[in-house]
C-alpha positions as CSV (number, residue, x, y, z in Angstrom):
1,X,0.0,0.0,0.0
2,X,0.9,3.5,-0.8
3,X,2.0,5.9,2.3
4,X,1.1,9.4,0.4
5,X,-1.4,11.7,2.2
6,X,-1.7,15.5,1.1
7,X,-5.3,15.8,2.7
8,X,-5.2,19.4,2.3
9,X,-3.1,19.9,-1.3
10,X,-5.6,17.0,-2.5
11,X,-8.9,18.7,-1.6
12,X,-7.6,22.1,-3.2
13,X,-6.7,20.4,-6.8
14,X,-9.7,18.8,-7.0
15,X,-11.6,22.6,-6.8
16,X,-8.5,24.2,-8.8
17,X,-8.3,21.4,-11.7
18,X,-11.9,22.1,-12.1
19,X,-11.0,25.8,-13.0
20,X,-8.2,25.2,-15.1
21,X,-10.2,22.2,-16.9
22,X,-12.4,25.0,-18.8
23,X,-9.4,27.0,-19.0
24,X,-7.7,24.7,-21.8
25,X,-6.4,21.3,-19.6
26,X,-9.1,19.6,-20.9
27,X,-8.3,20.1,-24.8
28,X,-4.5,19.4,-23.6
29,X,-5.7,15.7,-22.2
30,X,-7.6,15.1,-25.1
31,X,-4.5,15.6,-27.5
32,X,-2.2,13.7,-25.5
33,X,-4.8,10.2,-25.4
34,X,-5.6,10.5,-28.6
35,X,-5.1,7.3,-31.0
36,X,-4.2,5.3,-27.7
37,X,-5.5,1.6,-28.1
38,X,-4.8,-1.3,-26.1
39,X,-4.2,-1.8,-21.8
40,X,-3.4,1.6,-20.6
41,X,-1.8,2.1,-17.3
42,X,-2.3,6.0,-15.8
43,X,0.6,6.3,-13.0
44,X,-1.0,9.1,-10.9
45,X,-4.3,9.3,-11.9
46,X,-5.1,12.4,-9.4
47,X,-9.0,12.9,-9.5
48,X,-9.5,10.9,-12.9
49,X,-9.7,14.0,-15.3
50,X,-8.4,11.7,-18.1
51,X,-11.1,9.1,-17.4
52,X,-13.6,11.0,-20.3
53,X,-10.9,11.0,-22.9
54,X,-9.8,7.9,-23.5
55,X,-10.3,6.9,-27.4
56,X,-12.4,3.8,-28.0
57,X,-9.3,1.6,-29.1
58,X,-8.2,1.8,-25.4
59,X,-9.6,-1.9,-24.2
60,X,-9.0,-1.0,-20.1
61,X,-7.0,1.6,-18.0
62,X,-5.4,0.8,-14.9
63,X,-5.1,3.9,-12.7
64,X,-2.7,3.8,-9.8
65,X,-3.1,6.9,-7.7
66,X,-1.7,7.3,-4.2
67,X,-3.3,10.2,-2.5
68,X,-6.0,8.6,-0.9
69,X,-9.0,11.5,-1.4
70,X,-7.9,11.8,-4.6
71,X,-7.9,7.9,-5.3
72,X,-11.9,8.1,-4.1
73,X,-12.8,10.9,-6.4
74,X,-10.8,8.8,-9.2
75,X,-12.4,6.1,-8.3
76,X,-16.2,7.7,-8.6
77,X,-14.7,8.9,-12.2
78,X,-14.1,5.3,-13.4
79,X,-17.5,4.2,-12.5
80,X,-18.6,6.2,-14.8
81,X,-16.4,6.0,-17.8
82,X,-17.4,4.6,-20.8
83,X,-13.5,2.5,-21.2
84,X,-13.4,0.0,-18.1
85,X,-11.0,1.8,-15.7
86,X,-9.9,0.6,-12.2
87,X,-8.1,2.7,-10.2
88,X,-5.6,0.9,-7.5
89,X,-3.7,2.1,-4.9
90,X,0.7,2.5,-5.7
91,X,3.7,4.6,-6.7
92,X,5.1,5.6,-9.2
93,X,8.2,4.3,-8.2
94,X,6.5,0.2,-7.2
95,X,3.6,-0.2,-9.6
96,X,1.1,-3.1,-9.0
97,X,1.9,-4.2,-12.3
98,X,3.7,-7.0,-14.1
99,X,6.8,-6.7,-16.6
100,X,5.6,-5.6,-20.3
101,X,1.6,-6.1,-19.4
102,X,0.7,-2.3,-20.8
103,X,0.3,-1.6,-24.5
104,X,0.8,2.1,-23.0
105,X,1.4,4.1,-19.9
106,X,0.1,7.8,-19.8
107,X,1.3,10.4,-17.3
108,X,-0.2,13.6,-16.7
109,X,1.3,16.3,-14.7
110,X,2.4,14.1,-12.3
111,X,6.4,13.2,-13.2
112,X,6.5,16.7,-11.9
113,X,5.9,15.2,-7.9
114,X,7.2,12.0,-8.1
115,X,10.3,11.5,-5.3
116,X,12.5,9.9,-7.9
117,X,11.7,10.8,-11.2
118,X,14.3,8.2,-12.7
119,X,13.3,5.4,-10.8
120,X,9.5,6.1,-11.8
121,X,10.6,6.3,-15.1
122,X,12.5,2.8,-15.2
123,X,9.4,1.5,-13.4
124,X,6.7,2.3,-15.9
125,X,9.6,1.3,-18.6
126,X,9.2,-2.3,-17.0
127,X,5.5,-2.5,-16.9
128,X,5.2,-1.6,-20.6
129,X,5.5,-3.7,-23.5
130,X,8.7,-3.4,-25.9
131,X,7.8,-1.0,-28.6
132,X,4.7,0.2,-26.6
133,X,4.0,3.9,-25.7
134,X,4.3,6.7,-23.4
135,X,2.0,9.7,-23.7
136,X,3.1,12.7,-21.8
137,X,1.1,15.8,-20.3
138,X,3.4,17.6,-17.6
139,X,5.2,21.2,-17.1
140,X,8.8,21.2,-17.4
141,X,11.5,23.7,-16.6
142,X,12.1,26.8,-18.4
143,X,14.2,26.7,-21.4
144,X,14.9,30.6,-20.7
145,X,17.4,30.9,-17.9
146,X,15.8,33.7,-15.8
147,X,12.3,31.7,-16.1
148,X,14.8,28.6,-14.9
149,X,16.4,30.4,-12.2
150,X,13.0,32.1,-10.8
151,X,11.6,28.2,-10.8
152,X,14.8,27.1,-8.7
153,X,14.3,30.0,-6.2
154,X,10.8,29.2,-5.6
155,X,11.2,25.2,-5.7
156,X,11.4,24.9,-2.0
157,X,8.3,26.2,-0.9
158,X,6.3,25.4,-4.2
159,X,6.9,21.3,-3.5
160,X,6.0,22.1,0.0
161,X,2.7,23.9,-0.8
162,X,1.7,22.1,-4.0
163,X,2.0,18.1,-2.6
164,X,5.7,17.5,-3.8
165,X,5.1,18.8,-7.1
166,X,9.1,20.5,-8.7
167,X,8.6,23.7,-11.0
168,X,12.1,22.9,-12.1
169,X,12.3,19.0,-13.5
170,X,13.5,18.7,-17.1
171,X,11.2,15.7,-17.7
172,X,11.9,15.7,-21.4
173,X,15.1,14.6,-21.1
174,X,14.7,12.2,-18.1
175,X,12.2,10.4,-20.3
176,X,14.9,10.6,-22.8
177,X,17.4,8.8,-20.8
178,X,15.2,5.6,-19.2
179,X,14.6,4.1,-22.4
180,X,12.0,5.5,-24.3
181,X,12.9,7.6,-27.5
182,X,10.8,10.2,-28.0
183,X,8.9,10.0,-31.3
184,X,7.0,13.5,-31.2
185,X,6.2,16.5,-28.7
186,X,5.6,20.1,-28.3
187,X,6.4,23.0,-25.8
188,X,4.2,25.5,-24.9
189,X,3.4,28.1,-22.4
190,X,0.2,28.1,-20.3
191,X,-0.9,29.7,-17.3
192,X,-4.4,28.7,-15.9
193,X,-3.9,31.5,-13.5
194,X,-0.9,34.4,-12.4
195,X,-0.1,31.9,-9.7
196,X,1.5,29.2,-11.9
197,X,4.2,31.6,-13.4
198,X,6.9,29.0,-12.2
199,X,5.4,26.1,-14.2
200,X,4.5,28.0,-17.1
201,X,6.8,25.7,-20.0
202,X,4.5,22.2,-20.6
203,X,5.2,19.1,-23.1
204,X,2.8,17.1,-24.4
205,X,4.6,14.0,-26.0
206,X,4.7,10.5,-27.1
207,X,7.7,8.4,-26.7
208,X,7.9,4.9,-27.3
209,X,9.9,1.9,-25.3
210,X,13.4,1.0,-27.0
């Protein structure tokens, strides 16, 4: 079982995803699932945003989420989805998963608050199948190196606030390096609200397992 509890970060992102859902996250989650097909695994599911835009090719998603409010609200989400979705408790780091059993593994903003982004990496590596996919949603540190320096400054206290989540992690290249070659992506700047200045730069990619 997971040990993860942000009782009161979790019960805030469920009322600010909401917001920034109609401010353009929800057009951002449908670009990154579609043309998925196959057994999906979602390492950190959150609240289930994604649930509603998986294609029809998807056969079943398994949703490993932590945070135990969040995993309730996910689970409520996957009751109603139209792909069959069960969401499980587990890390990124130890998924509840077998070697190569995922056609696909989709993360969305959540490599950002992972405590070892490599070893999560080489983790959802293992559970998917050779020449299977990774789709990626998350923000990623500035190319601009007053952008980079202002989300180093403010790391400390924005992991602290936010439920571990880093402002500063060059997940691109992480991905990169644990075995999946990226195959297409794109960098752009969004800003739900003034408040998320530091983790402004996001990628939505797909990458596929070497």
């Amino acid at each position: 079982m997971a040990d993860v509890h942000h009782p009161l970060f979790a019960r805030l992102y469920a009322r600010m995803a909401a917001v920034a859902e109609q401010g353009g996250v929800a057009e951002h989650r449908a670009e990154l699932l579609a043309g998925l097909s196959g057994r999906v695994i979602e390492v950190g599911a959150g609240t289930g945003l994604n649930f509603e835009h998986y294609p029809s090719g998807v056969t079943e998603v398994l949703a490993v989420e932590p945070e135990a409010h969040m995993r309730v609200i996910a689970a409520r989400a996957a009751a109603g989805a139209r792909i069959p979705t069960r969401v499980v408790d587990g890390t990124a780091e130890r998924l509840p998963a077998d070697d190569g059993t995922f056609d696909a593994a989709v993360t969305s903003l959540a490599l950002c608050s992972v405590p070892d982004q490599a070893r999560a990496l080489a983790e959802i590596r293992r559970v998917v199948r050779l020449g299977g996919e990774l789709r990626f949603y998350e923000h990623i540190r500035s190319s601009d190196p007053r952008s980079a320096r202002l989300q180093d400054r403010v790391d400390w206290i924005w992991s602290r606030l936010l439920g571990g989540c880093h402002p500063n992690r060059d997940t691109a290249t992480a991905i990169a390096a644990s075995g999946f070659g990226i195959e297409s992506s794109r960098q752009f700047d969004f800003q739900p609200s003034f408040l998320s200045a530091p983790a402004a730069l996001h990628i939505i990619g797909r990458a596929v397992r070497d």
